[in-house]
N, CA, C and O of each residue as an XYZ file, in Angstrom:
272
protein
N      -0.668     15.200     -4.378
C      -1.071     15.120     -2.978
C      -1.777     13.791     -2.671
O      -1.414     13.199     -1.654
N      -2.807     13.216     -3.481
C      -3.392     12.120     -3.245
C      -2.661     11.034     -3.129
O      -2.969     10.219     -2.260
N      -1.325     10.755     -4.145
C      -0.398      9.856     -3.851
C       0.224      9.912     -2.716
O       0.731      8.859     -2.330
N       0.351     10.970     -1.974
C       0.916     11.078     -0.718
C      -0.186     10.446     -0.009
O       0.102      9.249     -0.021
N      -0.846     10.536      0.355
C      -2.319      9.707      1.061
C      -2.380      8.471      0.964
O      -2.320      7.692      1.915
N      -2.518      8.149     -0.323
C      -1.923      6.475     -0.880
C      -1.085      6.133     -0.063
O      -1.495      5.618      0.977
N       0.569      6.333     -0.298
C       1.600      6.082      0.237
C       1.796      5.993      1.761
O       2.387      5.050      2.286
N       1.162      7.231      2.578
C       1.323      7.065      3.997
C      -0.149      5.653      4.507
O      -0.108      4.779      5.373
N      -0.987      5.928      3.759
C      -1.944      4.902      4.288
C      -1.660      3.252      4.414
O      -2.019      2.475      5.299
N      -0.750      2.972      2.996
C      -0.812      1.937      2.958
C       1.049      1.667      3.864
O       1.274      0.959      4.846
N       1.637      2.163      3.399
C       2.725      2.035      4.705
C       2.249      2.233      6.054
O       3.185      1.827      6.742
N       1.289      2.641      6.862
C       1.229      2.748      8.353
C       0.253      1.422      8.285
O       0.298      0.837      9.367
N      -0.528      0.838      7.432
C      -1.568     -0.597      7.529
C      -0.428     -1.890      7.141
O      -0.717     -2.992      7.608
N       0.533     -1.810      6.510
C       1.649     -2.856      6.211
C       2.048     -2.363      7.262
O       0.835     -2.373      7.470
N       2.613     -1.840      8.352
C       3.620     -1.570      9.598
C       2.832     -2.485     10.448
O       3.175     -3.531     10.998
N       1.367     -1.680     10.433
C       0.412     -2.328     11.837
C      -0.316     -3.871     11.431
O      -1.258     -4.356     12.057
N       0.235     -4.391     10.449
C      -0.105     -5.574     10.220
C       1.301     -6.648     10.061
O       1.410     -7.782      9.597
N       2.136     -5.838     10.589
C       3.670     -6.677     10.499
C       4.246     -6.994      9.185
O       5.098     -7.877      9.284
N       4.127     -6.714      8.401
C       4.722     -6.699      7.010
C       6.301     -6.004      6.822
O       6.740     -4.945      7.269
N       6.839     -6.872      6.121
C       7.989     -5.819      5.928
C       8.031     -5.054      4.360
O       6.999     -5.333      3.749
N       8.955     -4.172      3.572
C       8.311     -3.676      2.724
C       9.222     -5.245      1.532
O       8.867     -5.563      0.397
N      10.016     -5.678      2.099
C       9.837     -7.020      1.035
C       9.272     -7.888      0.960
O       9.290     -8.517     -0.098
N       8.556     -8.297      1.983
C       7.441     -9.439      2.248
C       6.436     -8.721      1.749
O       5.762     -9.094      0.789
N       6.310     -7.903      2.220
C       5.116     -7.343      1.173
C       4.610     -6.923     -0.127
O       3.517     -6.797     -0.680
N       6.016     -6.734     -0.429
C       6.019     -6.312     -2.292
C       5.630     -7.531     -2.748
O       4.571     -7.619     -3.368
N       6.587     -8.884     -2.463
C       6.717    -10.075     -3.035
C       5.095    -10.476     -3.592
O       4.731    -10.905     -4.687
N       4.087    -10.049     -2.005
C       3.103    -10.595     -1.872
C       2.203    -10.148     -2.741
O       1.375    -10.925     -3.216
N       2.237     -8.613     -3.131
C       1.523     -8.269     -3.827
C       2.068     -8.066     -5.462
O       1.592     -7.427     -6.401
N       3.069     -8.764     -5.356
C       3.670     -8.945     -7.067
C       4.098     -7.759     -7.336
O       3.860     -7.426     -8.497
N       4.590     -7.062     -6.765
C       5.817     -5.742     -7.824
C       7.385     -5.855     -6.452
O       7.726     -6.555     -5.500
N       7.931     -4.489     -7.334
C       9.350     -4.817     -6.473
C       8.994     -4.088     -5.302
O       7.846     -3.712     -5.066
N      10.440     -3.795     -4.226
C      10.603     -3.547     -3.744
C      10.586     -1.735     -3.964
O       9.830     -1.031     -3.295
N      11.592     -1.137     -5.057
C      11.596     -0.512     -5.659
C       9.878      0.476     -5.238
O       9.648      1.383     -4.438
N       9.051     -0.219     -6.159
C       7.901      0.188     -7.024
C       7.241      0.400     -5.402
O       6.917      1.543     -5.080
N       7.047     -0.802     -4.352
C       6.166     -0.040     -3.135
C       6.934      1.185     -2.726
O       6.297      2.232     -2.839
N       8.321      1.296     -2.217
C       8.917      2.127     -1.923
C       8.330      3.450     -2.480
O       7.770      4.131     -1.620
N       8.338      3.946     -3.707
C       8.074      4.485     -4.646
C       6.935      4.990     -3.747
O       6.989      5.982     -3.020
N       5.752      4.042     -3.929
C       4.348      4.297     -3.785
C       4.142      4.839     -2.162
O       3.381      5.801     -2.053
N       4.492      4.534     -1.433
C       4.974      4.341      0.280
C       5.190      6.061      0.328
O       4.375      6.808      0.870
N       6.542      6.562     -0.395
C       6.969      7.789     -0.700
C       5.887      8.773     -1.210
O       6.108      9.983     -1.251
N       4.725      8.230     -1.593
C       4.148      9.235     -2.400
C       4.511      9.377     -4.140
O       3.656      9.797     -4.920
N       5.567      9.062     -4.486
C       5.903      9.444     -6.090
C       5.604      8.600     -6.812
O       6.441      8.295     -7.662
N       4.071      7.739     -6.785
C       3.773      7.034     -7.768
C       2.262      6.860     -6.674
O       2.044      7.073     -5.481
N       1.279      6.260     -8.079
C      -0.031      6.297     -7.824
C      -0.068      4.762     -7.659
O       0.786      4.150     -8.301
N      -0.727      4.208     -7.074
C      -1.241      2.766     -7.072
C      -2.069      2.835     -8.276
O      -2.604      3.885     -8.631
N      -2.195      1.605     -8.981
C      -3.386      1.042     -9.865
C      -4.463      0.674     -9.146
O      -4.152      0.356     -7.998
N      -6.065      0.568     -9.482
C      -6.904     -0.361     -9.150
C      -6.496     -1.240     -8.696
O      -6.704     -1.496     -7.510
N      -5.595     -2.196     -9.680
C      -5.709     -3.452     -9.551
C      -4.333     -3.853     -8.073
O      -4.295     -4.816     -7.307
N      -3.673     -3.009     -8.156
C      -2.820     -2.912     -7.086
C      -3.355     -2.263     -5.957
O      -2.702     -2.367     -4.919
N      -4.307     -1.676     -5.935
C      -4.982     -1.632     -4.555
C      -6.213     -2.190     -4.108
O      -6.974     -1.620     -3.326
N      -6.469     -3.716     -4.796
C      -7.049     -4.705     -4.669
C      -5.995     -5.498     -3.930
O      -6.183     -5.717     -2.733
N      -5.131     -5.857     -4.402
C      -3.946     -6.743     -4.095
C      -3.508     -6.352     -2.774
O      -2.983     -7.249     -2.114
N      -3.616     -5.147     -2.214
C      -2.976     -4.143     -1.536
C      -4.063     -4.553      0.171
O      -3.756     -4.803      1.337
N      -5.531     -4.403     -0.693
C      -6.776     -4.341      0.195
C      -6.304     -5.747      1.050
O      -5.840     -5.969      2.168
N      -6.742     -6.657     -0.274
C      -6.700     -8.413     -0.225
C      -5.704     -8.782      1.048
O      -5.992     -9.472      2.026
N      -4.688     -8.249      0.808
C      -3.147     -9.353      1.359
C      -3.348     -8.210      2.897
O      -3.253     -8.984      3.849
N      -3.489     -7.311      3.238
C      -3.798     -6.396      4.356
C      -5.107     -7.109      5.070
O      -5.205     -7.237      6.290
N      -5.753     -7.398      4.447
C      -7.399     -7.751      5.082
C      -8.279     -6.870      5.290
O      -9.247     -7.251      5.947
N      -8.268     -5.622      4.888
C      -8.744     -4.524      5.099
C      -9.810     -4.076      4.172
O      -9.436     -4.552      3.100
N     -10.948     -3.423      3.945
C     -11.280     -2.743      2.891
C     -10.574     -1.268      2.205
O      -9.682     -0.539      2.638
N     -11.656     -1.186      0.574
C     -10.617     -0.259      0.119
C     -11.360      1.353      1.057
O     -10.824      2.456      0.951
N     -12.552      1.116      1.853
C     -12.699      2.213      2.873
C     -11.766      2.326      3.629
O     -11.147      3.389      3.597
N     -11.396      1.386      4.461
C     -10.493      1.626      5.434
C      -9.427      2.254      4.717
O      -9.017      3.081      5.531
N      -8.688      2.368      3.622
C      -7.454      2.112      3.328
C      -7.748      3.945      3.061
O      -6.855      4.592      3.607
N      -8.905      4.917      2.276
C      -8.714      5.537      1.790
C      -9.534      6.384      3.038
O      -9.503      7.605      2.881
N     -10.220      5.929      4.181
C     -10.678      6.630      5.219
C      -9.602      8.090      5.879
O      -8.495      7.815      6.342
N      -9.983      9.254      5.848
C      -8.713      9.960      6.671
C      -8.910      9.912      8.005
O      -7.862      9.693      8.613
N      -9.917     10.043      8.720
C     -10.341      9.929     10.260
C      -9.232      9.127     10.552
O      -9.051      8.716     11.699
């Protein structure tokens, strides 16, 4: 369930920040594949990929994991 949270959060903050999901993979160094994946829910982000994630968004990792 939490990966689902992951996944919809950080796909609706890459949408509302104009990203596409290949400009955005590129940016944060994995494939296309692997965000997809994560976007979907069926994979967990790393730390260190939701630094990368925070960073290239501009966002904090509050905002990102806020549900409000």
């Amino acid at each position: 369930m939490e990966e689902l949270i992951w996944g919809r959060r950080i796909r609706a903050f890459r949408k509302l920040k104009g990203f596409t999901q290949e400009d955005f993979a590129k940016r944060i160094g994995i494939s296309v594949s692997v965000l997809g994946e994560i976007e979907r829910g069926n994979r967990k982000p790393s730390e260190d990929l939701l630094k990368a994630v925070t960073e290239t968004l501009q966002i904090s990792l509050d905002e990102l994991t806020s549900i409000n």
